[in-house]
C-alpha positions as CSV (number, residue, x, y, z in Angstrom):
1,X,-69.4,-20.8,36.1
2,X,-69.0,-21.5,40.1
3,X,-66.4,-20.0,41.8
4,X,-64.0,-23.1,41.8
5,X,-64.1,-23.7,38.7
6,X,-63.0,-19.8,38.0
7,X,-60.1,-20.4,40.4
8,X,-58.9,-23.9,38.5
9,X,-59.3,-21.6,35.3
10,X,-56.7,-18.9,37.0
11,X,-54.5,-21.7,38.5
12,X,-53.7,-23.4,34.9
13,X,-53.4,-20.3,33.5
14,X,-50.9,-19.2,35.8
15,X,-49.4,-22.7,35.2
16,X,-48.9,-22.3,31.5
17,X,-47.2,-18.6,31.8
18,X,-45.1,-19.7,34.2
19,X,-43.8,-22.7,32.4
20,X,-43.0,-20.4,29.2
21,X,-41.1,-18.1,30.8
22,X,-38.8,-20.7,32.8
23,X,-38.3,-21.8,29.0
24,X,-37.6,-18.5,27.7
25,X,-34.8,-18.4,31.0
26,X,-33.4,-21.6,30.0
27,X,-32.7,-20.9,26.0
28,X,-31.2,-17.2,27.1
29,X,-29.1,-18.9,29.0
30,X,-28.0,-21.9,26.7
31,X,-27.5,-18.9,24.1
32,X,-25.4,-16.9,25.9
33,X,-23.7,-19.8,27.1
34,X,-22.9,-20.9,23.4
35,X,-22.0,-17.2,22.5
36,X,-19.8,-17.1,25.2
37,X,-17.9,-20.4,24.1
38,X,-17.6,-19.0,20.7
39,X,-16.1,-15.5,22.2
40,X,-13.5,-17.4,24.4
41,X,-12.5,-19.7,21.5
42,X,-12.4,-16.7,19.1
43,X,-10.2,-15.2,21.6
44,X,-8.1,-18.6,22.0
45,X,-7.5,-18.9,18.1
46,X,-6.6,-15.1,18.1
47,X,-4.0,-15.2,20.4
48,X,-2.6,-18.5,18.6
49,X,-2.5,-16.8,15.2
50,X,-0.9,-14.3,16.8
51,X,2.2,-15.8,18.2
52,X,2.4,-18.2,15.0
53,X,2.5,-15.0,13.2
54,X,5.0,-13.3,15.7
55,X,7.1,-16.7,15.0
56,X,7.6,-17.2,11.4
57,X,9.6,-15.1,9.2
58,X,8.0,-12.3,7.0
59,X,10.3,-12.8,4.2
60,X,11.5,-15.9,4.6
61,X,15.0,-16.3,2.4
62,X,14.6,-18.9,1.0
63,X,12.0,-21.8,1.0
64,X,13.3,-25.6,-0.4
65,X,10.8,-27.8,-2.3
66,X,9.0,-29.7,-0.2
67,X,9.5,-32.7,-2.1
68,X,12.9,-34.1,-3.9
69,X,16.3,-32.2,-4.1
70,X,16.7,-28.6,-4.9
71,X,20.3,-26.5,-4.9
72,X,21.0,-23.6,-3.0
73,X,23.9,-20.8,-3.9
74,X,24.9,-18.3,-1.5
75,X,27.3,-16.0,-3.1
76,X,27.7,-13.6,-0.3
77,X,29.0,-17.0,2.3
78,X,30.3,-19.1,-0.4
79,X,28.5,-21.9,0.4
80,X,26.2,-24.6,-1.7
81,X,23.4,-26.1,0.4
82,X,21.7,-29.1,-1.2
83,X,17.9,-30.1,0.4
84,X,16.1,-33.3,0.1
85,X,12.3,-32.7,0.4
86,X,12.8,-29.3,2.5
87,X,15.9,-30.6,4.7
88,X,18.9,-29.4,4.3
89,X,21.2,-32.8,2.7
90,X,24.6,-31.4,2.1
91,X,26.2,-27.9,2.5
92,X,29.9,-27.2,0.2
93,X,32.2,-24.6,0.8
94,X,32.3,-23.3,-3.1
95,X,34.4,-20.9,-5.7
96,X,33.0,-18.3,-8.2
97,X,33.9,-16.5,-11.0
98,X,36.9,-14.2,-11.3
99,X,34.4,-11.3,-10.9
100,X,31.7,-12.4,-8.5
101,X,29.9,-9.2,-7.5
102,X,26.9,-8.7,-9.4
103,X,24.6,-10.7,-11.6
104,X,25.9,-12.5,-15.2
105,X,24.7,-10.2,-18.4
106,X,27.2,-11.3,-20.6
107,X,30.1,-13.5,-22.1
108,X,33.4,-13.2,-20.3
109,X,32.6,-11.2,-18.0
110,X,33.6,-13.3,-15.2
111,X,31.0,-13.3,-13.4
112,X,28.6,-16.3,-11.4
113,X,24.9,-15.5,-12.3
114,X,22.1,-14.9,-9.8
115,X,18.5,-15.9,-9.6
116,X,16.4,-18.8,-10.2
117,X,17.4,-22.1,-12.3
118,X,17.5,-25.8,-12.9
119,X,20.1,-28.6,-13.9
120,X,19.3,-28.9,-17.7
121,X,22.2,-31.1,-18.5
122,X,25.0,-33.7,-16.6
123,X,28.5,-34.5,-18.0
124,X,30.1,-37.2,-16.7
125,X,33.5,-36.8,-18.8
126,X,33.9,-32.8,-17.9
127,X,37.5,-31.0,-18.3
128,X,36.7,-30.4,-14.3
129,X,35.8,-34.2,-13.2
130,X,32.1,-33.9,-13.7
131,X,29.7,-31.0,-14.0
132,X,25.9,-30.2,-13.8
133,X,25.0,-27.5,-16.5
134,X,22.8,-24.6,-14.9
135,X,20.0,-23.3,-17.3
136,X,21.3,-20.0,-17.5
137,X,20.3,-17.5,-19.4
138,X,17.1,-17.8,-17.2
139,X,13.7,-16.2,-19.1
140,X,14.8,-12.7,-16.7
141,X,18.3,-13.2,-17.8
142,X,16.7,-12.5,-21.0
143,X,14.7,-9.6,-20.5
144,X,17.2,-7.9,-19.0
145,X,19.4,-9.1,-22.4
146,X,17.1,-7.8,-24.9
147,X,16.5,-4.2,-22.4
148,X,20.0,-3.9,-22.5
149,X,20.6,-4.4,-26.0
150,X,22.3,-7.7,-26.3
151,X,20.1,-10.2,-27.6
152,X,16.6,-9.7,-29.3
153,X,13.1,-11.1,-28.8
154,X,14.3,-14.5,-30.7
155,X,16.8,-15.2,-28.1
156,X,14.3,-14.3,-25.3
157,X,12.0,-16.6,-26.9
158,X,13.9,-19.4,-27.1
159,X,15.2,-19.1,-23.6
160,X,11.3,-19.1,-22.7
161,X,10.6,-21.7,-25.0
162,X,13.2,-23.9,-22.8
163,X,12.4,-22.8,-19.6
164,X,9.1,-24.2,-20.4
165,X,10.4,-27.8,-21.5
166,X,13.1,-27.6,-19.1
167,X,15.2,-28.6,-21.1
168,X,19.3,-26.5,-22.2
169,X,18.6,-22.5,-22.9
170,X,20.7,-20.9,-25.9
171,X,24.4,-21.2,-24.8
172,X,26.0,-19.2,-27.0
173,X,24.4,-15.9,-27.5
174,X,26.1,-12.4,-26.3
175,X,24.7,-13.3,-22.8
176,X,27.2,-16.6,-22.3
177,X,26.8,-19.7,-21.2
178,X,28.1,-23.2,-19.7
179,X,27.6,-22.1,-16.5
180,X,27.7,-25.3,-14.6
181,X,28.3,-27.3,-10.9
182,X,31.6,-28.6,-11.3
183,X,35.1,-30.1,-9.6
184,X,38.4,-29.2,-9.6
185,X,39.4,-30.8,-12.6
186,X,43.0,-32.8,-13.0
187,X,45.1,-30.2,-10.6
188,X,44.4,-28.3,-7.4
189,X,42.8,-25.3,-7.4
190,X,43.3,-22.9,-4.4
191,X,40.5,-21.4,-2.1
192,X,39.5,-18.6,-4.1
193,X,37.2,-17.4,-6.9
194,X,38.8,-18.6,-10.0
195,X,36.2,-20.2,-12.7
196,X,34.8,-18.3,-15.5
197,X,31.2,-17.8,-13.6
198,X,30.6,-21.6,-12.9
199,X,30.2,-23.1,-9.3
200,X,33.3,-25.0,-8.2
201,X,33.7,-27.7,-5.4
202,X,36.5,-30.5,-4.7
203,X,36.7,-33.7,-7.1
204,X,35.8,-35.4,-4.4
205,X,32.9,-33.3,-3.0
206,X,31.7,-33.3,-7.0
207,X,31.3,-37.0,-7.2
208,X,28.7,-37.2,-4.3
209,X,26.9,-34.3,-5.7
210,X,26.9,-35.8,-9.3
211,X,25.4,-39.0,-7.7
212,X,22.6,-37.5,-6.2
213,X,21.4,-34.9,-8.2
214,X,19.4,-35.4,-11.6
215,X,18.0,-33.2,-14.2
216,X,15.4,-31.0,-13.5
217,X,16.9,-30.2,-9.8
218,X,16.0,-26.5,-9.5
219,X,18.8,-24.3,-8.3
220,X,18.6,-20.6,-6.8
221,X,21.6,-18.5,-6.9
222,X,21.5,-15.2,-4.3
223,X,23.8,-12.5,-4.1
């Protein structure tokens, strides 16, 4: 082989391991480039979970249904907040039973119960204007009822049986009943806790809540 073909040899070969490693260069670079997007947006959607996080409530109090109406009892404030689809519709200054401190566990005892429920039942010719029944006993008012002695596994049953129709609980077992929404009735009634455990509002204040809300409306009373 003559000497210039030796040196055309070299020169292409130089050619060729020169063009690989500018190629090796260029996808080192495009991969740390792409790493280093995905680090800075890793580091973006950190932060942003982060201050969403920081923002919303760990144990939120209370969360309405997202869709329809739902009910609202605050014994503590005395108020009735009604929701329509997760916005707050209506809010009602209310009265309680005669004894409101504590949850309901049995008849007469004066007290409004507490915990999770629905409207099971309307009455549009109530001794107070017009009432929405509350499905109380709930299936936990039960349990508690049957650990306490009060009812047995039948009752508890048959609560459960219509908490999963939705449809009116036992009313007339040892843990009471007719615990209802409801007005005033034919005379005034003065701004204090005076019902038998039931949720009172004005006549007035009664009529737009029996015009709005149907059966099935789930209801959560809190302490």
């Amino acid at each position: 082989m003559s000497v210039y073909a030796r040196m055309k040899l070299a020169m292409l070969a130089a050619i060729v391991i020169l063009t690989a490693v500018a190629s090796s260069a260029v996808v080192m670079q495009a991969s740390e480039s792409k790493q280093g997007k995905q680090k800075k947006q890793l580091v973006q959607t950190s932060g942003k979970m982060d201050i969403e996080t920081a923002n919303e409530p760990r144990n939120p109090e209370y969360v309405p249904c997202p869709c329809g109406y739902d009910v609202m009892i605050d014994k503590s404030s005395r108020l009735m907040k009604i929701y329509l689809r997760g916005k707050i519709l209506r809010t009602y200054s209310i009265c309680l039973g005669f004894e409101p401190e504590g949850r309901k566990t049995a008849r007469g005892d004066g007290r409004t119960p507490e915990g999770d429920y629905y409207i099971c039942r309307r009455n549009s010719a109530s001794a107070y204007y017009r009432s929405l029944l509350i499905s109380y006993p709930s299936p936990s008012d039960a349990k508690c009822g049957v650990e306490e002695g009060k009812v047995d596994d039948a009752v508890m049953n048959e609560v459960n049986c219509a908490c999963y129709r939705r449809s009116v609980p036992p009313q007339d077992t040892q843990l009471g009943g007719n615990i209802c929404i409801h007005g005033e009735g034919s005379r005034y009634r003065q701004d204090r806790d005076w019902t038998a455990g039931c949720i009172a509002v004005t006549n007035r204040e009664m009529a737009e809540i029996f015009n709005i809300i149907p059966v099935g409306t789930p209801v959560r009373i809190r302490a």
